[in-house]
N, C-alpha and C positions, 0 to 999 in steps of 0.2 A: 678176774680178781681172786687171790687168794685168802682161803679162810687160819688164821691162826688161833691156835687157844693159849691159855696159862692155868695151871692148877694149883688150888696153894689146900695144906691141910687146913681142915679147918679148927680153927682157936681164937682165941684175944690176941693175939698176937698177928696175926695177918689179917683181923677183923678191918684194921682202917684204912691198910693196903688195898683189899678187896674193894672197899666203898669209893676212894680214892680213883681206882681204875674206870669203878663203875660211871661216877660222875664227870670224869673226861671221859668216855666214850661210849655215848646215849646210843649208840647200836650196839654196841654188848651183849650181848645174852649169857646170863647167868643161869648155870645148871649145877641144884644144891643136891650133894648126896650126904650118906649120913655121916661121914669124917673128911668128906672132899667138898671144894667147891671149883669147879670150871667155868672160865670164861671165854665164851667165843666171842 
């Protein structure tokens, strides 16, 4: 199986995107840095 990510800067502006992804895909892993956010 392969692992992909997506990284979006973080602001209001990709805040609902991020949530969005996160609630369709309850394996997700979310890693918050301090102006990035990554999603595996």
């Amino acid at each position: 199986m392969s692992t992909v990510f997506i990284a979006f800067q973080t602001n209001e502006d990709t805040r609902p995107i991020i949530e969005s992804i996160l609630a369709d895909n309850p394996h997700a892993v979310l890693d918050e840095q301090p102006a990035m956010v990554k999603i595996n």
